[in-house]
C-alpha positions in Angstrom: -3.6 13.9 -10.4 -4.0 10.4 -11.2 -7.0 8.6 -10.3 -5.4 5.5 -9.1 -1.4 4.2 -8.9 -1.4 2.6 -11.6 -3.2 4.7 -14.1 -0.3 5.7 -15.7 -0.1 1.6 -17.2 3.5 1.5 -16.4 3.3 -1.6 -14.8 0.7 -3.4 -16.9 3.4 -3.6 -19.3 5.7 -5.2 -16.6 8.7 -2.5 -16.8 8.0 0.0 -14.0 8.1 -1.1 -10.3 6.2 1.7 -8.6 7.3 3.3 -5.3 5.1 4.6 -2.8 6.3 6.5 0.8 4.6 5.4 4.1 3.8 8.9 5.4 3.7 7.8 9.1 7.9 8.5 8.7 7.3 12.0 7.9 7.4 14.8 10.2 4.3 16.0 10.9 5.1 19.2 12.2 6.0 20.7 9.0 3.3 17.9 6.9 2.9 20.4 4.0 6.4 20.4 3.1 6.6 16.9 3.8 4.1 16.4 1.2 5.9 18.8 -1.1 9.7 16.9 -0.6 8.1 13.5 -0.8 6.7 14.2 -4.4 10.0 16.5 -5.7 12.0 13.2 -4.5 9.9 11.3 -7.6 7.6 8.9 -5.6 4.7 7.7 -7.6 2.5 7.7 -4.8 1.4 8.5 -1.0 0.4 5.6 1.3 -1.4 6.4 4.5 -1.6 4.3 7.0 -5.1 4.7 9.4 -4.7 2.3 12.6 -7.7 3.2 15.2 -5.9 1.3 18.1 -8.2 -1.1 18.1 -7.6 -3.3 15.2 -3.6 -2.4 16.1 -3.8 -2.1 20.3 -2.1 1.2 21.2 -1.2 2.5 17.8 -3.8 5.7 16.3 -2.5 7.7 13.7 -5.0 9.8 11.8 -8.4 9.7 9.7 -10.1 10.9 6.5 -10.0 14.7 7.9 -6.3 14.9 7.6 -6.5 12.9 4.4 -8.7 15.4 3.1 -6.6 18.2 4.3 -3.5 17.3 2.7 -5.2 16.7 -0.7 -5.2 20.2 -2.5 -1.2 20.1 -1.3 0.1 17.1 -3.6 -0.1 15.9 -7.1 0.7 12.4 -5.4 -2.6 9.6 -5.7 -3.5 8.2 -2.4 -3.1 4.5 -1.6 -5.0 4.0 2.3 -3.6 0.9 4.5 -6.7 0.6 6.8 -5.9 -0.9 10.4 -9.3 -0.2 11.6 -11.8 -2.0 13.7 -14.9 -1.0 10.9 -13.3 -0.5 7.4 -16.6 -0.3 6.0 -17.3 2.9 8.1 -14.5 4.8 6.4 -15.1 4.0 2.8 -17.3 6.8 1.6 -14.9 9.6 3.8 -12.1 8.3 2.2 -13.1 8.7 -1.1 -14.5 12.1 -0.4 -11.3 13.1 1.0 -9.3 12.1 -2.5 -8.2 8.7 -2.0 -7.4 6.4 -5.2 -6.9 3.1 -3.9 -8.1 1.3 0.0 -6.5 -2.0 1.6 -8.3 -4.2 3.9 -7.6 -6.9 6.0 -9.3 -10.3 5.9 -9.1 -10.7 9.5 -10.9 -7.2 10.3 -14.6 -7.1 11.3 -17.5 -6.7 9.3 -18.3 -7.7 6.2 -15.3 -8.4 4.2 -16.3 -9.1 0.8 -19.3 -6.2 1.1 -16.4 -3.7 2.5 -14.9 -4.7 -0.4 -17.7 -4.3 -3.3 -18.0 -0.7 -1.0 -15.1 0.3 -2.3 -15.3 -0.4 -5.9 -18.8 1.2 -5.9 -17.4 4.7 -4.7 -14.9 4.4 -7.3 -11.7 3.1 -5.6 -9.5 0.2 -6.3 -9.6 -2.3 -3.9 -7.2 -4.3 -2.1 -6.4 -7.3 0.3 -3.5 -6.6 2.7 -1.9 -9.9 4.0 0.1 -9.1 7.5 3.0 -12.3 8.6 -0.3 -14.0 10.5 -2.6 -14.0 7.7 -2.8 -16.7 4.8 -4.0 -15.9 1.7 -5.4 -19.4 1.5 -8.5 -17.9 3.7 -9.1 -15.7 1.0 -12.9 -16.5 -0.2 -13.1 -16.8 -4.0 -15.3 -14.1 -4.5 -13.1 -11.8 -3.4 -10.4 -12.4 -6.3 -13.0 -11.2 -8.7 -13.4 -8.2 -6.9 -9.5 -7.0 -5.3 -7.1 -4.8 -7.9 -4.3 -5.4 -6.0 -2.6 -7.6 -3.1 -0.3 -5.7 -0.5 1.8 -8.4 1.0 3.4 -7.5 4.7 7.0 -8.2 5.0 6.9 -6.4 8.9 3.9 -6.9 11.3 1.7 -3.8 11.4 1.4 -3.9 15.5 5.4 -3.4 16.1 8.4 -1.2 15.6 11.7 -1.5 14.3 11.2 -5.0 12.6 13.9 -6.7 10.1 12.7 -7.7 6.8 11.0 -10.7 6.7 12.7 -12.5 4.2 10.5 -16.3 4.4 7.6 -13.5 2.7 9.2 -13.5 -0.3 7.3 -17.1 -1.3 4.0 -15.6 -1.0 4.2 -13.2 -4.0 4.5 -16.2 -6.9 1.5 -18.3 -4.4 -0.6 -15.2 -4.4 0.1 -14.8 -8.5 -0.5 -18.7 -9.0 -3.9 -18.3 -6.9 -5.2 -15.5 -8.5 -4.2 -16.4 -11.9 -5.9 -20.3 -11.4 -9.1 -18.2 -10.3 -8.8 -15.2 -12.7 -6.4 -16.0 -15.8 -7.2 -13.6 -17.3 -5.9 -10.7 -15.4 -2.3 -10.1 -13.6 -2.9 -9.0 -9.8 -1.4 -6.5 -8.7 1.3 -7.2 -6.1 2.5 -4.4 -3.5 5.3 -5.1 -1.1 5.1 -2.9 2.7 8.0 -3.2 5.5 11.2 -3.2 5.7 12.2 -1.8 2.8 15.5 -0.4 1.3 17.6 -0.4 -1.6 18.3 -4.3 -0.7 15.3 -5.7 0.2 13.9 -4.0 -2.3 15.9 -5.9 -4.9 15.4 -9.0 -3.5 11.2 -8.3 -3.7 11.9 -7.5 -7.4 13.4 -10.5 -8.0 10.2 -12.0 -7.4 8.1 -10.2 -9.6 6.1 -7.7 -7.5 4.4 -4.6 -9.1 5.4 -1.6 -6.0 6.8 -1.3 -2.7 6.3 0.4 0.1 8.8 2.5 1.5 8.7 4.2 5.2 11.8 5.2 7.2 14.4 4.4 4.4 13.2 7.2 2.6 13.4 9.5 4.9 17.5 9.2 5.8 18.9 11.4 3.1 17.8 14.8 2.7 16.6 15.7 -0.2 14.6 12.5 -0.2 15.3 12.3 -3.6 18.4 10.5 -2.7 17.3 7.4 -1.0 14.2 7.2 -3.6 16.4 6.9 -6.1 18.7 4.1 -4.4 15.3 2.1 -4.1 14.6 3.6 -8.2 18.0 2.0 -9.1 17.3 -1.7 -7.5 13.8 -1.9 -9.0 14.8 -1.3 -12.3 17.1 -4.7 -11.5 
């Protein structure tokens, strides 16, 4: 198991885009073999999506128990999209239950930049997730020294059934040019989440991102396999 996405330096050498599947489009009935399809279909890693409904009004999903739960059934490293009221409360459970890698919102409360330093000190990478109605701009300095990675929102996280926003596209090269003015010397790592399918994941990798995210797409072709390797195809544009 890999102890974070991008340990396998694929995309340090800018040649890889890395795919990751939005479990919340699985069927949780049968979540085992869910797991199991998921990694035979050659994704390079799970994302989970925890939403409390409170942070996302009517939406709950599930916690670090599950997440602990499906650990000893996939190879697959953990990437955790929290939508929580309190992401510092679910730091420490998350990296007890196996997770790699933890996304926060700016505009969640608490402490931002110590929820962030929480989750480098338990041994995670750490990560700003931008949804349509947050800037980057907002983004305090000290917290580009800290984050490993940016996941940029082309859907808002409170609805269903969104298009691809296309007008998010521009924030991938600002995010790079801010990062880079404050931290030249390192690359940020730049995840795309919503919407995504063999075509608007081409048109994110003609902007230079480093993984997307992919949720329903992947699951409309049994074996999964077949849709991963439609979005496989259009990142290796």
């Amino acid at each position: 198991m890999l102890n974070n996405i991008y340990d396998m330096g694929l995309r340090c050498l800018g040649d890889v885009v890395l795919i990751g599947i939005s479990l919340l489009s699985a069927d949780f009935s049968c979540l085992k073999e869910e797991l199991e399809r998921i990694e035979c279909g050659g994704a390079d890693f799970l994302h989970l999506d925890i939403m409390d409904g409170n942070f996302s009004p009517g939406f709950i999903t599930f916690g670090p128990g599950i997440i602990k739960k499906m650990r000893p059934h996939t190879g697959l490293s953990f990437d955790v999209h929290l939508m929580v009221h309190r992401p510092d409360l679910y730091i420490c459970l998350l990296k007890d239950a196996g997770v790699s890698s933890i996304g926060i919102h700016p505009s969640s409360d608490g402490n931002f930049l110590k929820t962030l330093r929480c989750i480098k000190d338990v041994g995670c990478e750490a990560g700003v997730v931008f949804s349509p109605d947050e800037e980057y701009k907002d983004l305090p300095r000290e917290a580009w020294d800290v984050i490993d990675f940016v996941n940029i929102m082309t859907v808002y996280p409170k609805m269903e059934k969104q298009d691809f926003l296309r007008d998010r596209l521009f924030m991938i090269s600002a995010v790079r040019k801010a990062f880079c003015d404050i931290r030249p010397d390192r690359r940020i790592r730049v995840i795309v989440d919503g919407g995504i399918t063999d075509s608007t994941a081409l048109l994110c990798v003609q902007h230079d991102i480093d993984a997307v995210i992919v949720g329903g797409f992947a699951f409309s072709s049994f074996p999964y396999k077949i849709a991963i390797d439609k979005i496989r195809k259009a990142c290796a544009f």
